[in-house]
ROSE-4610 file (N, C-alpha, C; in Angstrom, 1 decimal, always signed):
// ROSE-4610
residu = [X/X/X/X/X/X/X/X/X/X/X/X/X/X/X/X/X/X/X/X/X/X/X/X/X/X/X/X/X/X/X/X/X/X/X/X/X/X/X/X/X/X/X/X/X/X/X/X/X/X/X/X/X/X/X/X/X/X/X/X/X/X/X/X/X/X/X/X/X/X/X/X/X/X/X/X/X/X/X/X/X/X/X/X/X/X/X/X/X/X/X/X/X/X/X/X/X/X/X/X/X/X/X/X/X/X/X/X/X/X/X/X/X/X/X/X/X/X/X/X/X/X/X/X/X/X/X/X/X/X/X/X/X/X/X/X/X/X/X/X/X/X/X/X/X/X/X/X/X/X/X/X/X/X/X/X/X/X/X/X/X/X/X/X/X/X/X/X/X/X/X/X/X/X/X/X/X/X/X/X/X/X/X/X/X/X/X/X/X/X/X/X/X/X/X/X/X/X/X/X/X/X/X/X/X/X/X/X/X/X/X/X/X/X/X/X/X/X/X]
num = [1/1/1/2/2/2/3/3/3/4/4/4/5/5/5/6/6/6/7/7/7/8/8/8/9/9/9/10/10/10/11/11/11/12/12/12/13/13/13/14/14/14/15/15/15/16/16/16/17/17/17/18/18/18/19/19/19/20/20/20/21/21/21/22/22/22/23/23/23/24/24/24/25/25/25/26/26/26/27/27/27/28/28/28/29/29/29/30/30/30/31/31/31/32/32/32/33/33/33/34/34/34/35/35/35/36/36/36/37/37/37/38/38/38/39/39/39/40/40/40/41/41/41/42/42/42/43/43/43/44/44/44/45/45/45/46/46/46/47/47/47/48/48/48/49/49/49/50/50/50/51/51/51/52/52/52/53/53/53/54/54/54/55/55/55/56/56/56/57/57/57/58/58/58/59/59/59/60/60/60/61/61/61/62/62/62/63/63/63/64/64/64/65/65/65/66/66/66/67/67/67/68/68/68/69/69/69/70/70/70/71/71/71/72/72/72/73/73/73]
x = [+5.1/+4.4/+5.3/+4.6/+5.3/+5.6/+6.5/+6.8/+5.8/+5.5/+4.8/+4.8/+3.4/+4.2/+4.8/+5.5/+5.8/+5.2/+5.0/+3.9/+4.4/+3.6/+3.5/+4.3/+5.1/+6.3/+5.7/+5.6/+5.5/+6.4/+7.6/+8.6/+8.7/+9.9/+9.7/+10.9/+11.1/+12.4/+13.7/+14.4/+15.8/+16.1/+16.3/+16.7/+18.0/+18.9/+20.4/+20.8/+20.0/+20.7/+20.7/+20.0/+20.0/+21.2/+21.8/+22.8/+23.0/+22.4/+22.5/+21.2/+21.7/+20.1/+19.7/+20.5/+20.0/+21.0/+20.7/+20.8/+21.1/+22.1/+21.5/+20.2/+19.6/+18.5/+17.3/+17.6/+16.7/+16.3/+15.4/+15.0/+15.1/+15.9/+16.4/+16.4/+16.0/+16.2/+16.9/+17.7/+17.5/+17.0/+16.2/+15.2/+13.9/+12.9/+11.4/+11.0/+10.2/+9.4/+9.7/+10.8/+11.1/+12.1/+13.3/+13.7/+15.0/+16.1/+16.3/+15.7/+15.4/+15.6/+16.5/+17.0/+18.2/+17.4/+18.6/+18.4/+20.2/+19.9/+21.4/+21.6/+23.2/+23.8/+24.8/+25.1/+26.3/+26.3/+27.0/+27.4/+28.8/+29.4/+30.7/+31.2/+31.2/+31.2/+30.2/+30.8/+29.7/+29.3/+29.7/+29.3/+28.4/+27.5/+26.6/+26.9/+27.0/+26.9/+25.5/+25.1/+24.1/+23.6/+22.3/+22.0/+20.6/+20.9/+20.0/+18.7/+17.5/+16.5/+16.4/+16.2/+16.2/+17.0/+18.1/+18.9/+20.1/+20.2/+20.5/+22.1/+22.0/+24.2/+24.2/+24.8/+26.1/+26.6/+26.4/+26.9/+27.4/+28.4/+28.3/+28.1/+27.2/+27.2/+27.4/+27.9/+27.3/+26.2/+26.0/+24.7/+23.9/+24.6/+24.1/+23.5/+23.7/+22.8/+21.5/+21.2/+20.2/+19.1/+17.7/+16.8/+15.7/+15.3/+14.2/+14.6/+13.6/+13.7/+12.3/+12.4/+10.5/+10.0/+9.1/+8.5/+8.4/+8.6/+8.2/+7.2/+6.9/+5.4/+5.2]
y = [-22.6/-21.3/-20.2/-19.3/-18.5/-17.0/-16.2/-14.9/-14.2/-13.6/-12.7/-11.5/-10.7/-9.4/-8.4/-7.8/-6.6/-5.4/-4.9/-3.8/-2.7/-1.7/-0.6/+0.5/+0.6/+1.7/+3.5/+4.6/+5.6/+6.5/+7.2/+7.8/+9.2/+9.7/+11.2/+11.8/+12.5/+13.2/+13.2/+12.7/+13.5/+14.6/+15.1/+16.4/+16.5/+16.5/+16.4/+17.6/+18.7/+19.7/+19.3/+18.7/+18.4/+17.9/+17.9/+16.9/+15.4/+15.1/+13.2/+13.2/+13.0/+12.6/+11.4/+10.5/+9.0/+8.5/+7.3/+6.7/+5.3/+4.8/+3.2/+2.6/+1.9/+1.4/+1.4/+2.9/+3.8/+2.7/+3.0/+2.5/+3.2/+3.4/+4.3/+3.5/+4.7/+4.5/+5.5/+4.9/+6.5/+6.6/+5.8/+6.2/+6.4/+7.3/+7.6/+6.2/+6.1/+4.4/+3.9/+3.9/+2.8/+1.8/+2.0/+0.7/+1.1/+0.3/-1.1/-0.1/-1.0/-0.8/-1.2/-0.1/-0.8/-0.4/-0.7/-0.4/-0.1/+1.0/+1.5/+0.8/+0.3/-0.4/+0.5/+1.4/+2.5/+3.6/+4.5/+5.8/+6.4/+6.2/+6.8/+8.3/+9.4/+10.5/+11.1/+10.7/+11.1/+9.6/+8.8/+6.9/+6.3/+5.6/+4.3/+3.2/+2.1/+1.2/+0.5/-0.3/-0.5/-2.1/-2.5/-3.8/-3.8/-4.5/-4.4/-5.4/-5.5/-6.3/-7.4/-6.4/-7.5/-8.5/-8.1/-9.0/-9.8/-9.8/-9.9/-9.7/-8.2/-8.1/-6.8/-6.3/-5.2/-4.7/-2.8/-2.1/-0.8/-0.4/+1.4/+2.5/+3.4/+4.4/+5.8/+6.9/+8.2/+8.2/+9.2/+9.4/+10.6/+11.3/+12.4/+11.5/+10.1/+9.4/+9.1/+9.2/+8.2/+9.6/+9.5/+10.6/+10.4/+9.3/+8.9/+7.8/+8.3/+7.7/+7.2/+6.1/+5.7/+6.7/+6.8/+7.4/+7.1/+7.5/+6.8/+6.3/+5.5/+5.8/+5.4]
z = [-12.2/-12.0/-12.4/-13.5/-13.5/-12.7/-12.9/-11.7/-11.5/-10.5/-10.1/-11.1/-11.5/-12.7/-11.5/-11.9/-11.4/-11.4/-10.1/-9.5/-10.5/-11.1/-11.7/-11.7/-11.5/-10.7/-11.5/-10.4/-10.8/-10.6/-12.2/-11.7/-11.6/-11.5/-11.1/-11.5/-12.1/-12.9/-12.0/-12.0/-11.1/-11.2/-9.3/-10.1/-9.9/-10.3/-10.6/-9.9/-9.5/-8.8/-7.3/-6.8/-5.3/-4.9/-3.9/-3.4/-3.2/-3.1/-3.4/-4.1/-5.5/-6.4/-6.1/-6.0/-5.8/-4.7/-3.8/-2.6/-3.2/-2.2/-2.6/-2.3/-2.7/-2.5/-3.7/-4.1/-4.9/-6.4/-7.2/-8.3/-9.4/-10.1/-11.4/-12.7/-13.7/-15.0/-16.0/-16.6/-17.5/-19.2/-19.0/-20.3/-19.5/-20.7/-20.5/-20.7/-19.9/-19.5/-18.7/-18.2/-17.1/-17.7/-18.6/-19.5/-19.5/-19.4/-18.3/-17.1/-15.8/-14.7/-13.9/-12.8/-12.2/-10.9/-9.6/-8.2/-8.0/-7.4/-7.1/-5.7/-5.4/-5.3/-4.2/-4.8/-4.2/-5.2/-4.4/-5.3/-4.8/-5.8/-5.0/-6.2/-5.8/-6.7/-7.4/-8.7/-9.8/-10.4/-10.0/-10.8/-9.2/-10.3/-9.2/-9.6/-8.7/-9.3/-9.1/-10.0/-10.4/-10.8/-9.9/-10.6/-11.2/-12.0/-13.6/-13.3/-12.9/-12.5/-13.8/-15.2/-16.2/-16.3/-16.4/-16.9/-15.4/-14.2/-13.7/-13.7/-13.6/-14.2/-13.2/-13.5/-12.7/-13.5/-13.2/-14.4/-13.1/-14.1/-13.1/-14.5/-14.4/-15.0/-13.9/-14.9/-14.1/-13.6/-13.1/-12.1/-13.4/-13.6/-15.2/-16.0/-16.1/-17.0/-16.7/-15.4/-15.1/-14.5/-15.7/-15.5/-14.6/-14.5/-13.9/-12.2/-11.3/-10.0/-9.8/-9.2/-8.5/-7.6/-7.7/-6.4/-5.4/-4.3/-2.6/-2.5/-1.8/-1.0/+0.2]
């Protein structure tokens, strides 16, 4: 059997001016579409670290990289 598809995600610009743009927990991208997707992991400064749903790896980028957040709901 194969994986369940993955629910539809709807995102919403970061806004980089706020004080904590992203959280661990959070669902980030930083291309338009949704492509790679990560889930932040930690944030220490200006870098997150980051795990990659596709491909199952671990990355840290800036936080300046990453434009797009899921939406709550």
């Amino acid at each position: 059997m194969k994986g369940s598809p993955m629910p539809s995600v709807e995102w919403t610009l970061l806004d980089h001016a706020a004080p904590n743009p992203v959280q661990a927990g959070d669902i980030v991208s930083a291309e338009a579409g949704g492509m790679p997707i990560y889930r932040v992991l930690s944030v220490a400064g200006e870098l997150a670290q980051l795990a990659s749903q596709e491909r199952a790896s671990r990355c840290e980028l800036p936080v300046r990289t990453l434009r797009w957040k899921a939406a709550s709901r």
